[in-house]
matplotlib code that plots the C-alpha trace (Angstrom):
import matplotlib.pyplot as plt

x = [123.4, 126.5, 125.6, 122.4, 124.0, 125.8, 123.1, 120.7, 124.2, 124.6, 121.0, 121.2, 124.9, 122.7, 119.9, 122.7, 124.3, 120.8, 119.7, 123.2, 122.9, 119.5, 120.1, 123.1, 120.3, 118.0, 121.1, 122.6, 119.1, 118.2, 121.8, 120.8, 118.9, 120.1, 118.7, 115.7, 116.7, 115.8, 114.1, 111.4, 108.1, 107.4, 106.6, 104.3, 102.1, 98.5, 95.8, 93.7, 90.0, 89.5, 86.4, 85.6, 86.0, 83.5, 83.1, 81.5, 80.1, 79.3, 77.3, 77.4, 73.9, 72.4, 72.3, 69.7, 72.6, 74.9, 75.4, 77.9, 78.3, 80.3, 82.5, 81.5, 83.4, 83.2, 85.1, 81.5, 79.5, 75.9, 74.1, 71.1, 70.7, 74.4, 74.2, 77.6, 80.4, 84.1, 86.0, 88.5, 91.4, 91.1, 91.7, 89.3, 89.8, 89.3, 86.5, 85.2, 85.5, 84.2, 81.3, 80.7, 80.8, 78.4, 76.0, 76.2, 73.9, 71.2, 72.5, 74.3, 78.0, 78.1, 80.5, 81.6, 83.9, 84.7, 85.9, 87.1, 86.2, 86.6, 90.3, 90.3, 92.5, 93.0, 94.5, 97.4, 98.5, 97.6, 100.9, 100.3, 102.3, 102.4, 104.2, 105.0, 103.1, 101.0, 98.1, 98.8, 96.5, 96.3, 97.0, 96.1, 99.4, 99.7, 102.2, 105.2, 104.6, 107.6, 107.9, 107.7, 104.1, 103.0, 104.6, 102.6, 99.7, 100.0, 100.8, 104.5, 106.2, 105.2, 107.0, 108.2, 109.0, 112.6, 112.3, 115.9, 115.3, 112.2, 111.8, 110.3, 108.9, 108.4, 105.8, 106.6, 110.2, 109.3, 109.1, 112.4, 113.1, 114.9, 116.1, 114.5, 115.6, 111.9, 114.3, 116.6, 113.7, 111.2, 113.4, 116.3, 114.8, 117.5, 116.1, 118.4, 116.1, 113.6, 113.0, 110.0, 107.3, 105.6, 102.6, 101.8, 105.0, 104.4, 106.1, 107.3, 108.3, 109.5, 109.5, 112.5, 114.4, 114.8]
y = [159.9, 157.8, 155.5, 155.1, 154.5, 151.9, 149.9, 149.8, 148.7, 145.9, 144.5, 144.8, 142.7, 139.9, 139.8, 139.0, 137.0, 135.1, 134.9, 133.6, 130.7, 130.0, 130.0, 127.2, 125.5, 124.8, 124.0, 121.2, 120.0, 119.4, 118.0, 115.4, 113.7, 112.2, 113.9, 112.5, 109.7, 110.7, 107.8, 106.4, 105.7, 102.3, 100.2, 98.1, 100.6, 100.0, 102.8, 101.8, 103.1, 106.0, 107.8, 110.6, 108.7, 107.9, 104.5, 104.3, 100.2, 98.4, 94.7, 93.5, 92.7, 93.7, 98.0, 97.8, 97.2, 99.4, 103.0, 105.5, 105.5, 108.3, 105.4, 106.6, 108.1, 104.6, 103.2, 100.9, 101.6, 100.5, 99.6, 97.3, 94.0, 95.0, 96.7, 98.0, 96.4, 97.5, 99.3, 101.4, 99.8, 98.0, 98.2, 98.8, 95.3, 94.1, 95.2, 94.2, 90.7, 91.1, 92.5, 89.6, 87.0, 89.0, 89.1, 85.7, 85.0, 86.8, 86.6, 84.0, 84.5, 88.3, 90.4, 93.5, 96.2, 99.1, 102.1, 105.1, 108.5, 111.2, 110.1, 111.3, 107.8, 106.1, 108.1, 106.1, 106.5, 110.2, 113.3, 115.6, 118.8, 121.0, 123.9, 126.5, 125.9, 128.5, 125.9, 123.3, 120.0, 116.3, 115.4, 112.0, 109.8, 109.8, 107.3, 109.0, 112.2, 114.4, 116.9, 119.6, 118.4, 118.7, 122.3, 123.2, 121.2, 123.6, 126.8, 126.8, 128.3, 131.1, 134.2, 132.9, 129.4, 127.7, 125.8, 124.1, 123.1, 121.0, 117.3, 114.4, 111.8, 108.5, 106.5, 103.5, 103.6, 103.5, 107.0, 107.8, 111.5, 112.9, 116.4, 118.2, 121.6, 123.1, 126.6, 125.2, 123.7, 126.4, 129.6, 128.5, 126.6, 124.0, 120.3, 118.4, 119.2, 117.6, 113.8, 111.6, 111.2, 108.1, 107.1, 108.2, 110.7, 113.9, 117.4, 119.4, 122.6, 125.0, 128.7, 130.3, 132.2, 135.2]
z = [117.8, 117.3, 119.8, 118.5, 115.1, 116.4, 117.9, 114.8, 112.7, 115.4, 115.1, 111.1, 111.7, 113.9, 111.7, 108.7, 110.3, 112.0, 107.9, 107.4, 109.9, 108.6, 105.1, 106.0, 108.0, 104.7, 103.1, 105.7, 105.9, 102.3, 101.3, 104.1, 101.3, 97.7, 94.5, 92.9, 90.4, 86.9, 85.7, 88.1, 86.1, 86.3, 82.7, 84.2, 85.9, 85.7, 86.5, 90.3, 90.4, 93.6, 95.2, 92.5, 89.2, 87.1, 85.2, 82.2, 82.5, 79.2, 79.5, 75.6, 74.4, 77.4, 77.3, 80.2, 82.2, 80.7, 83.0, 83.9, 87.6, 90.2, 93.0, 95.6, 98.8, 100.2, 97.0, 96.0, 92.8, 92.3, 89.5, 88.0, 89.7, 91.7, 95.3, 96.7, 94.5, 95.5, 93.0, 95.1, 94.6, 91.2, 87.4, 85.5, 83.8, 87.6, 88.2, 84.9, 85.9, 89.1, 87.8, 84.9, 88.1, 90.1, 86.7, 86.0, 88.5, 86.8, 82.6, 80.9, 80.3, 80.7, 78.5, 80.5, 79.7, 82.3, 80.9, 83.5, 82.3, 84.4, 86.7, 90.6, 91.5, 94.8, 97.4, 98.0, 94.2, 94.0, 93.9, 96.8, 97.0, 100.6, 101.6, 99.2, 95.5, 94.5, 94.9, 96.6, 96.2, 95.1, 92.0, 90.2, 88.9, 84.7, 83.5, 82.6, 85.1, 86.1, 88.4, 86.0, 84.8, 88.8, 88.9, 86.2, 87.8, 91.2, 89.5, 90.2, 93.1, 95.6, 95.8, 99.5, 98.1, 98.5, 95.6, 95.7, 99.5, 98.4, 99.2, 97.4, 99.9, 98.3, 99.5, 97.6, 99.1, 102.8, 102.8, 101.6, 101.1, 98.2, 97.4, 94.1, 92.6, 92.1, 91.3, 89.0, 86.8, 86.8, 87.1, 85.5, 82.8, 84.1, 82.5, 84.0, 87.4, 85.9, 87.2, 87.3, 90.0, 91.3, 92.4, 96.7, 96.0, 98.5, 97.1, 100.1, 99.2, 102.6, 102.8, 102.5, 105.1, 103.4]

ax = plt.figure().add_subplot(projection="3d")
ax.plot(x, y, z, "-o")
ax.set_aspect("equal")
plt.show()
């Protein structure tokens, strides 16, 4: 009996201690990385058209030539007198002006104003979160986003989530990787946790160890 006491103490004692080592793990491994700067959002952003939005196209004096169009997966739109125009990629005011050049051929000095109304974004520009979010998914970039508007975006945390051993991988920056504190914010109500996102930014929240 005792010695069997002893053994089932002992494993308890190496799974402690296994917890322990793995617990310091997360810890070394997210320290690797700088914290998130606070400020990020960029004054000069401008909104790029992606597959999924819709664009609401408005050809003054000419409402025969006036639509609301889905891009399509391929990034091109069609409409009246235009096959396969590119959008991906482009502002709105862009694409405006592409368009007028592709009409003149037909009208005379075309007027044409292209106004996005339902905001997918291109994939390069759009806030992914992985791992451990309640749902995890693609998010399309707002100017002025944080990371507290994306956890509220994915439903917060799991219950298995290690929310301070998260990671914020910046596309913009080469992929730099910076270290966020998802528990701070959301559990603690900490604000000072809160820092902005950028556009192409990937969320990675682990599980934790115990």
């Amino acid at each position: 009996m005792v010695s069997r006491l002893h053994h089932v103490v002992g494993a308890a004692l190496r799974w402690l201690v296994l917890g322990a080592v793995g617990a310091l793990a997360v810890g070394c491994a997210s320290s690797d990385f700088p914290p998130a700067p606070e400020l990020a959002a960029s004054p000069d952003y401008r909104y790029l058209i992606g597959p999924g939005d819709t664009v609401n196209i408005i050809v003054w004096r000419n409402p025969e030539l006036s639509l609301s169009v889905p891009v399509r997966p391929d990034g091109m739109i069609a409409g009246p007198l235009i096959e396969d125009m590119p959008a991906m990629g482009k502002t709105p005011t862009m694409l405006a002006r592409d368009m007028e050049k592709a009409l003149g051929v037909f009208i005379r000095d075309p007027v044409v104003t292209v106004v996005v109304t339902n905001f997918v974004g291109s994939q390069s520009e759009q806030i992914r979160v992985v791992g451990e979010a309640s749902k995890p998914q693609a998010l399309p970039y707002r100017q002025k986003m944080t990371l507290l508007d994306v956890m509220i975006a994915v439903g917060g945390l799991t219950d298995f989530a290690d929310g301070n051993g998260a990671t914020l991988l910046r596309a913009s920056e080469d992929n730099k990787q910076y270290s966020v504190r998802l528990n701070d914010l959301i559990r603690r109500g900490d604000v000072s946790a809160n820092v902005d996102v950028k556009p192409g930014d990937v969320l990675i929240i682990p599980q934790s160890w115990f």
